[in-house]
C-alpha positions in Angstrom: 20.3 6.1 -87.5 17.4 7.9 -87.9 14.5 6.8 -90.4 14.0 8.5 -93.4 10.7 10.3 -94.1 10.6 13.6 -94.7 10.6 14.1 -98.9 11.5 16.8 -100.7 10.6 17.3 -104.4 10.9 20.6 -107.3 9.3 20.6 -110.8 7.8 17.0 -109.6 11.1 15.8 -110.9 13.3 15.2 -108.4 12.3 13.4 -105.1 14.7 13.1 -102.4 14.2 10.9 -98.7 16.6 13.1 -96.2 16.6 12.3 -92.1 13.7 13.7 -90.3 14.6 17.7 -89.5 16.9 18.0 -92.4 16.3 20.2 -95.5 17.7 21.1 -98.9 17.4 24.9 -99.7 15.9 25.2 -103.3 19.3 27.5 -104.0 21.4 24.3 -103.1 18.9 22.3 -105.5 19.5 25.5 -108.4 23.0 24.9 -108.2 23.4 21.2 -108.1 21.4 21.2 -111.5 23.2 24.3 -112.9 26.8 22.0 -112.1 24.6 19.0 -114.1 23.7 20.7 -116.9 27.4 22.2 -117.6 28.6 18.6 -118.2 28.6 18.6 -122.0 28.6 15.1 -123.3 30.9 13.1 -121.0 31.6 14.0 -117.0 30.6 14.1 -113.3 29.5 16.1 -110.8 30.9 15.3 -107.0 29.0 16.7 -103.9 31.1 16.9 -100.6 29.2 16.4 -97.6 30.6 17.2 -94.1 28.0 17.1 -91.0 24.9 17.5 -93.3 26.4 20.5 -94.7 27.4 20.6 -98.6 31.6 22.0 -98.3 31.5 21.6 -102.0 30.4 21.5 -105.5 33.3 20.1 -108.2 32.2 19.7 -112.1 34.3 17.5 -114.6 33.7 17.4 -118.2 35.7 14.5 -120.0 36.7 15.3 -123.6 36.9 11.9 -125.5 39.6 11.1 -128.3 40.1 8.5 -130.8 44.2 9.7 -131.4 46.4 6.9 -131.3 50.3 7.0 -130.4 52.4 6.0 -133.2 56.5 5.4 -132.9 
């Protein structure tokens, strides 16, 4: 495996060690923290990775309850 050097960083907020040679695009970066920010209150964001190449992007936003079943 190779070592992990090379950093890349936006806004000075986010800092991420990748394998020497690879690169994030700053579009990539844009969309990643579009999919964050449309989480509203409660969900995930998944990243598929195949071959250092992102395949996919998939948001979930979890709408919590308090209803309880009655008979």
């Amino acid at each position: 495996m190779q070592s992990l050097d090379t950093s890349y960083s936006t806004n000075g907020k986010v800092k991420l060690d990748l394998p020497v040679g690879k690169q994030v695009s700053p579009a990539l970066v844009d969309e990643i923290i579009k999919s964050i920010k449309s989480v509203s209150g409660f969900g995930s964001v998944e990243i598929y990775i195949q071959d250092f190449s992102v395949t996919q992007i998939t948001t979930r936003s979890i709408k919590k309850t308090k209803h309880f079943l009655t008979e």
